[in-house]
N, C-alpha and C positions, 0 to 999 in steps of 0.2 A: 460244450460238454454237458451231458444229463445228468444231473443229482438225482442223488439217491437216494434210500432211508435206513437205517439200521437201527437196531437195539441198543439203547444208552442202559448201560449197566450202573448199579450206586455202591461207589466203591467206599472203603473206608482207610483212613492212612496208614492202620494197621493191622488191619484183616478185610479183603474187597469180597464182598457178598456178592448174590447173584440176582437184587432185586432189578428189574424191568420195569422203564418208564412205558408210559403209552407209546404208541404210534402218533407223530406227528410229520407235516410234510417238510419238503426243503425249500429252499430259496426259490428253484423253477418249478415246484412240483410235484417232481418226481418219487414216484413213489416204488414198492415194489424191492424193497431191501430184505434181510431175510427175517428181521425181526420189528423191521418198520417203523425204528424209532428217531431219532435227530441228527442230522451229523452239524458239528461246527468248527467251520474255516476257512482261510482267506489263502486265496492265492492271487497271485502279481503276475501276470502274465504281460511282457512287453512282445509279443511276437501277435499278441491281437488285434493293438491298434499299428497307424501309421505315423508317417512323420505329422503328417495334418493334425492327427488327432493330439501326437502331444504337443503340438506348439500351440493347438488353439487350451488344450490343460496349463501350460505352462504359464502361457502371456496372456490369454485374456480369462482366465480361473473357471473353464467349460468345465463344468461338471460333470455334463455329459458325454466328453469326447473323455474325461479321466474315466469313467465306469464302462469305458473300452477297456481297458486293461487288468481290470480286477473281475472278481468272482469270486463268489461267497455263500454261507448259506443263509447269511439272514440280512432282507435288502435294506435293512435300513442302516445294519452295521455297515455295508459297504458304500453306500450315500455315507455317510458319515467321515469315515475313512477318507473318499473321495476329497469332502471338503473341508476339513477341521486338518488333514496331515497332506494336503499337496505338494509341499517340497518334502518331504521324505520317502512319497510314493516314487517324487518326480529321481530323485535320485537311484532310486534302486533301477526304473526304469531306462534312464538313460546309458546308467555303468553298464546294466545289461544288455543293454543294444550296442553300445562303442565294443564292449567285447564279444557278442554276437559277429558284429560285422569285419572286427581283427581277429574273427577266430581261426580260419584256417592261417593267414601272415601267421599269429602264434605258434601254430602249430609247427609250419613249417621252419620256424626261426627256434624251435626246439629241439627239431633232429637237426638241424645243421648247426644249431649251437655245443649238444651232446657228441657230434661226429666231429669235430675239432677240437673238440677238451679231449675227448678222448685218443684223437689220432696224435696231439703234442704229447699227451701223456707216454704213450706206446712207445712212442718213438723220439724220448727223451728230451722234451721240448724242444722249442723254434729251431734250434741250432742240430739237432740231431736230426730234427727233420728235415731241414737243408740237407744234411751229411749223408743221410738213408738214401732223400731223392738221387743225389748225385749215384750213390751206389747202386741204386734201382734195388735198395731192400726197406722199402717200406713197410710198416707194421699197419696195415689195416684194422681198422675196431670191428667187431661184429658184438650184436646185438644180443641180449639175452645171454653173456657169457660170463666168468668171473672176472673176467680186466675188464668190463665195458662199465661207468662210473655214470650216474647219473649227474646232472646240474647241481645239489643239493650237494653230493659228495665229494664237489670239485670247489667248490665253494669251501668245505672245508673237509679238509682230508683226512682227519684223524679217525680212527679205527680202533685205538685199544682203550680198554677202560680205566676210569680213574686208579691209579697207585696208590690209595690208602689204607682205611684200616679197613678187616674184613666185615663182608655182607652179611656173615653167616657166622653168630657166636650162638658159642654155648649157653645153654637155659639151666638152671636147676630148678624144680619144680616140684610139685608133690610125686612121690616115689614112686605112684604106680602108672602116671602120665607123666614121666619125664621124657621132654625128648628135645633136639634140635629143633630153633625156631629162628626166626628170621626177625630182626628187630628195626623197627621205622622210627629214625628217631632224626628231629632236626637237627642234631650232634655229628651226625654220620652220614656223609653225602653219597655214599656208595651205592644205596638204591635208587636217589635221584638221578646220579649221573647212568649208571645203567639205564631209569628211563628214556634219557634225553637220547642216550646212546641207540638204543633199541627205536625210539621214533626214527632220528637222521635216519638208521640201518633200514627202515620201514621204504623209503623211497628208493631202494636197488631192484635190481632183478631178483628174482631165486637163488640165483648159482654165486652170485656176491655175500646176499644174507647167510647162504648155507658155512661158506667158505671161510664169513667172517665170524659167525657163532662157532662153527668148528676147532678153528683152527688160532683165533687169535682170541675169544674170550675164553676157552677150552671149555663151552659151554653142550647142551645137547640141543638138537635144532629138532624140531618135531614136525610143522609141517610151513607152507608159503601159499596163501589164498589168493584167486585174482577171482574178485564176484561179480557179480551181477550189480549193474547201479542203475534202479530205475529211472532215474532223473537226465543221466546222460546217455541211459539205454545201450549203457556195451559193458563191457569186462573191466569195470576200473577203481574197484574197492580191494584196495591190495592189506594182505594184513599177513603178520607170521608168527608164529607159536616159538616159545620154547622154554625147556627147563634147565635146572641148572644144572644138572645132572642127567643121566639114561637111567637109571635105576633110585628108588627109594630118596624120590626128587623129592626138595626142601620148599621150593620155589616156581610157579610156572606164569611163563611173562607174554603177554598178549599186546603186542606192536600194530597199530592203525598207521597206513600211509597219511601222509597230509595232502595239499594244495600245493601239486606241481608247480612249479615256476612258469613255464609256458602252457598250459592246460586251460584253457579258455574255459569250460566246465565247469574247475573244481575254482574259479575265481566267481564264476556265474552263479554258483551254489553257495560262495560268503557272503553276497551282495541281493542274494535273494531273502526277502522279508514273508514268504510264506509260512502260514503255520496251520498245524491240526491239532482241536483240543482234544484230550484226551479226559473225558468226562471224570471232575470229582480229583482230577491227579493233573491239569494246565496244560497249555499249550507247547506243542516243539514246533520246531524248526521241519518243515514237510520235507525240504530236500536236505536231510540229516536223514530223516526217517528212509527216506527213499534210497540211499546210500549204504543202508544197512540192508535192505530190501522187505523193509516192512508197511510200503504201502505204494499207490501210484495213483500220480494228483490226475490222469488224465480217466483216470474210474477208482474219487476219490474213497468210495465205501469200503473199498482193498484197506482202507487203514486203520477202519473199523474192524475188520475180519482180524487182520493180526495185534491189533491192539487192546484188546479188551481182554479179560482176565480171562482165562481159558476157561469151560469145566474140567480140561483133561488137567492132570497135576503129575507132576513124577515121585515116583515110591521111590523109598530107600535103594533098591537093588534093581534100577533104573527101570521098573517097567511104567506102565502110563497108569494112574489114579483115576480113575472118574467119576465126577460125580451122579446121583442122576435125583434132580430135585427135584422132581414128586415124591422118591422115596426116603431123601437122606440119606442113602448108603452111596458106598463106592466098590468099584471094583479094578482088579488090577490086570491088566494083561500086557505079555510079553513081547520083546521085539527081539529079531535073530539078527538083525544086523547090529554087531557091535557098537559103529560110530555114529549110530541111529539111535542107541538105546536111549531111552531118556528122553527124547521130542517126542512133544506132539504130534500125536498123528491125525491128520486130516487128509478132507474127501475134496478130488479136484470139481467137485458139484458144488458149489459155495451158495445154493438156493438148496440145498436140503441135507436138512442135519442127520446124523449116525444115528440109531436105536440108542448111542449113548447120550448122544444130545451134545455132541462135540460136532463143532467146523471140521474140516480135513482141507492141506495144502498138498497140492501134489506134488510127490517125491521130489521133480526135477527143480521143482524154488528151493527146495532143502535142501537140497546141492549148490545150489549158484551162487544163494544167499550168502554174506557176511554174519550176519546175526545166527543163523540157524545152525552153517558150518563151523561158525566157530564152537558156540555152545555146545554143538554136538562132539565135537573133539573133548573142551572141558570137561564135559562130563568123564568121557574116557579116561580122561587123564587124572582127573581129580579121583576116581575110582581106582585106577592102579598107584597114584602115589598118595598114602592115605594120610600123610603128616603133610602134605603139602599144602601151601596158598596161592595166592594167585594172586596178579598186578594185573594191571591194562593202562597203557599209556598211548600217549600218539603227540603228533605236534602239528597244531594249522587244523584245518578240516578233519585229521587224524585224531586231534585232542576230543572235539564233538562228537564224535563215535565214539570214542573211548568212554566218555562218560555213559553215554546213551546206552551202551551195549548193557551195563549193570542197571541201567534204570527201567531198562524195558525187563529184565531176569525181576527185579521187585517185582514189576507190575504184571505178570506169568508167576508169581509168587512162588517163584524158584530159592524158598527159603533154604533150604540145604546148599545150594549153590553160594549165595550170599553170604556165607557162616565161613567161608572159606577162603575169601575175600580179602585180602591182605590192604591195596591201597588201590588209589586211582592217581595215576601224577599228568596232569595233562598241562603242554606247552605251547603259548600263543595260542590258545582255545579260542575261538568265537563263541558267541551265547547261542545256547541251545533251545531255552526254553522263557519261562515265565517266571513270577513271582512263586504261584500257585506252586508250580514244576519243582522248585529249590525247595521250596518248603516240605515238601514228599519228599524229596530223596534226602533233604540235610538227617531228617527224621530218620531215615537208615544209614547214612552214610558219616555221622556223628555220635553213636552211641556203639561199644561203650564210649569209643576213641576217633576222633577225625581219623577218619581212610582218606579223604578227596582233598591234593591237593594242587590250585590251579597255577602253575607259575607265569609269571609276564612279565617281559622285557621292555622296558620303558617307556618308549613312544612307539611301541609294536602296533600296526595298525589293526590288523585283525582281532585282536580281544575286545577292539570296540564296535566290530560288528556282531550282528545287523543291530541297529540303533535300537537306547534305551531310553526310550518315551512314553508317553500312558496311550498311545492306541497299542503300539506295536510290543509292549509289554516286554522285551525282550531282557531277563536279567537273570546278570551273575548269580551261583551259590560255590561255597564252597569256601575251602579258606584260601586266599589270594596271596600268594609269597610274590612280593614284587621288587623287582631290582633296577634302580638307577643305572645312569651310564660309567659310576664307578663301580660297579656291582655290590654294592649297600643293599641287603636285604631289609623289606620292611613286607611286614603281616599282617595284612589291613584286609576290608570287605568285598571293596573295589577300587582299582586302580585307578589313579587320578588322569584326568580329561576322560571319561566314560564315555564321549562319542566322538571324540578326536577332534573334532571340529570346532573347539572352546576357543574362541576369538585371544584369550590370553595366554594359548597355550603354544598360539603360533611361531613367536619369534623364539622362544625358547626351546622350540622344537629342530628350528631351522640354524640355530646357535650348539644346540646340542650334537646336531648332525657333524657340523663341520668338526666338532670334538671329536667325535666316532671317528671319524677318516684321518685324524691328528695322530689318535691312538693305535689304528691298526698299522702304521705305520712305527709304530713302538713296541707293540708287543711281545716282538722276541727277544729285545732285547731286555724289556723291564722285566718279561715274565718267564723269558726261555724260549726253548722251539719249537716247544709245544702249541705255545699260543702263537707262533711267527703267520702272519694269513699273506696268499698268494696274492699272486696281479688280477685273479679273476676276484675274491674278494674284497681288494681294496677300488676295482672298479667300479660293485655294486655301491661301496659305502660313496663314492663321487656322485652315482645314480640316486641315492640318497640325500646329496644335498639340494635335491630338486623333490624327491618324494621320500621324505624323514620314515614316512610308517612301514613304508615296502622293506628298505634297506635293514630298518627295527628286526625284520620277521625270519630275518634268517638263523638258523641253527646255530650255528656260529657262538653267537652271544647267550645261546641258552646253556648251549656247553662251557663257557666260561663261566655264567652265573650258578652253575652248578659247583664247579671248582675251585672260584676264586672269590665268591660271598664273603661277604661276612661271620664271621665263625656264630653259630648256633648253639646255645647250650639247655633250652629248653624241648625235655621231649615232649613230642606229641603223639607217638603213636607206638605200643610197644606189645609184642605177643612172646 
């Protein structure tokens, strides 16, 4: 691949100006970016070398056969890497090849696994299904429908929202801003379990999420996104809107899908160690970024294009801001498409800037994209409901977008956006970014009051990828609500064994497991029916006594740590 060059912008953490470093080159060279300045980043590419090369990497510590597989833009950072972190490389490169080469088996063992939960389901499990065959009335599943249930749904079936106290009380306040507000408080689990509920809901079809925001949370559904995902280059960043209301909404809730069960992909993208820095503001996670559709490692300067502080800005009454810095002025100009109003507008010439001195993306990314269409909607929405706030959650791969989505609106200094921002609850998150990265957002996303909060389920595997070590920087922010296997809430930084692999954390991993599979086999009766889990649940938690962190990761247990915690009496976050 040819590196490029672009313009490194000098941002500041709480207002990003628009100075320009020089032109310098890249790792190979290449020059010819549109402002010709640095780019810096590491990508892991296991599809470059061979088996040759990683065994001669692995066992006799080739250096040279390891710097097959990476790319970077500064060679010595990647020598380095090469030789100071080989079993960390070595790891990310092997998972990704074992599930590279099982990736169609997965795939195909996920429609046939979905076409069997669903056809028992239909057709009133094992025995009903015998009884239909006999009768030659079979209930067939079909695809993309409201009875057709994904993996994650079957796993566990629940549907309606927590029975407690309500989401939405009354405020009194100064008399000429009083109004209905939404209150986040560790007290009240009813917006977390909504979140948790709204991720699960995140992995259906359309016509399930519509079916079920409709008609069983009697909520308002707004829209169901299937995006563009650069990384796996097809339609597979699902996300869904909704408020809580159709009219004079209180609340508007942004649901990221997670890391399918069978999806070779989105397991390819937790176990990938690539990142882009993002000058002045740290590095993320490249196939996070790429996910949202804000850049493409394979013409990595696309990440530059969308990632640097724009000069267009959004005005109050959504038209585009620009600046133009020669003169110091701005001007504003209007957009006629409603669910457009308010993006950036960009030229599909990404080598030559507008008379305003803005980039332009062409219309059809701003359609495909997760980042663009969502924001584009928000804005809509947050414009017609004028008291409202807004959440975004997700669980697994869906928690990492979730945060990312408000991190990248900061750094587009979509301050009016931000102001309106109610919380972030994200479930079994992987790490998205860096040190640097936490420290930018905690700075917005802690004052006046924590919005961000990350929950994890005990020996959940994924919260502890991609590993946290000093090359690959990868680390937690946010405030960490973590819950043991009795669902004990404890509010710590980070959750203990941060890279799973703590040689002491082994047998009481593999002891805790066999708890799990003890317990689900009790739950309905210690806790009711609510909590009762089926034969495909307690099959996972068996599969679990062999891999403790997989079995960890299911919804399942986020919906009970949301329900059945520890009572909370300290708030943290109140509007």
């Amino acid at each position: 691949m040819d590196s490029k060059s672009d313009s490194r912008n000098n941002y500041d953490k709480s207002e990003i100006n628009g100075d320009v470093y020089e032109p310098s080159s890249s790792l190979n060279g290449g020059g010819g970016g549109q402002d010709g300045g640095l780019l810096s980043y590491l990508i892991i590419r296991p599809e470059k070398g061979g088996i040759g090369d990683l065994y001669r990497y692995m066992v006799r510590a080739d250096i040279a056969s390891g710097l097959r597989f990476l790319e970077g833009s500064d060679e010595g950072l990647v020598g380095k890497v090469a030789a100071d972190h080989r079993w960390v490389i070595l790891v990310s490169i092997i998972v990704r090849k074992i599930i590279a080469f099982f990736g169609k088996p997965m795939q195909w063992t996920g429609y046939a696994v979905d076409f069997f939960l669903n056809l028992l389901s239909l057709n009133g499990n094992l025995t009903g299904l015998l009884y239909n065959l006999l009768r030659g009335k079979v209930v067939l599943p079909r695809r993309d429908t409201e009875t057709f249930i994904s993996t994650i749904g079957h796993l566990d079936g629940r549907i309606d929202l927590y029975k407690g106290q309500s989401l939405l009380q009354e405020e009194e306040g100064d008399a000429v801003f009083r109004e209905r507000s939404i209150r986040v408080e560790i007290g009240n689990r009813n917006l977390m379990d909504l979140c948790i509920m709204a991720s699960k809901l995140a992995y259906e079809n359309a016509e399930v999420v519509r079916n079920i925001v409709l008609h069983h949370w009697k909520m308002h559904f707004v829209k169901f996104y299937n995006c563009w995902n650069d990384f796996q280059k097809e339609m597979s960043t699902q996300v869904f809107i909704l408020c809580d209301k159709p009219k004079d909404a209180n609340l508007i809730l942004i649901s990221f899908r997670g890391t399918e069960p069978f999806d070779p992909d989105d397991w390819s993208t937790d176990f990938d160690y690539s990142w882009y820095e993002i000058p002045e503001l740290g590095k993320v996670h490249m196939g996070f970024l790429e996910a949202l559709g804000l850049g493409n490692r394979a013409d990595v300067v696309s990440f530059q294009k969308h990632l640097q502080v724009k000069d267009t800005k959004f005005s109050p009454n959504g038209g585009d801001v620009r600046r133009n810095h020669s003169e110091g002025t701005e001007s504003i100009s209007s957009n006629t498409d409603s669910d457009l109003r308010g993006l950036d507008q960009y030229s599909s010439d990404s080598e030559s800037p507008t008379s305003a001195g803005t980039k332009k993306i062409p219309p059809d990314t701003v359609e495909m994209t997760a980042y663009y269409s969502v924001k584009s909607k928000l804005l809509s929405l947050l414009k017609e409901h004028k008291n409202a706030k807004f959440v975004v959650t997700g669980h697994s791969l869906g928690g990492a977008l979730a945060i990312l989505f408000p991190t990248v609106l900061v750094l587009h200094e979509e301050k009016e956006i931000m102001q309106r921002l109610l919380c972030v609850y994200t479930f079994g998150q992987p790490r998205v970014g860096n040190k640097e990265l936490g420290r930018f957002m905690e700075a917005h996303l802690n004052y006046p009051v924590p919005k961000y909060f990350r929950v994890v389920y005990c020996n959940d595997l994924v919260p502890r990828l991609p590993y946290d070590d000093k090359t690959f920087l990868y680390k937690h922010f946010g405030a960490c609500l973590y819950y043991d296997s009795l669902y004990t809430e404890k509010n710590m930084d980070e959750e203990p064994n941060r890279n799973y692999f703590g040689m002491r954390y082994v047998i009481p991993a593999y002891l805790n497991a066999v708890w799990e599979l003890i317990r689900s086999l009790t739950m309905g009766y210690t806790h009711g029916p609510d909590y009762k889990e089926g034969w495909f649940s307690i099959l996972l938690r068996v599969i679990g006594l062999a891999l403790p962190g997989i079995s960890a990761h299911c919804p399942t247990d986020y919906v009970n740590s949301a329900r059945l915690g520890k009572e909370r009496i300290i708030q943290m976050s109140s509007f």
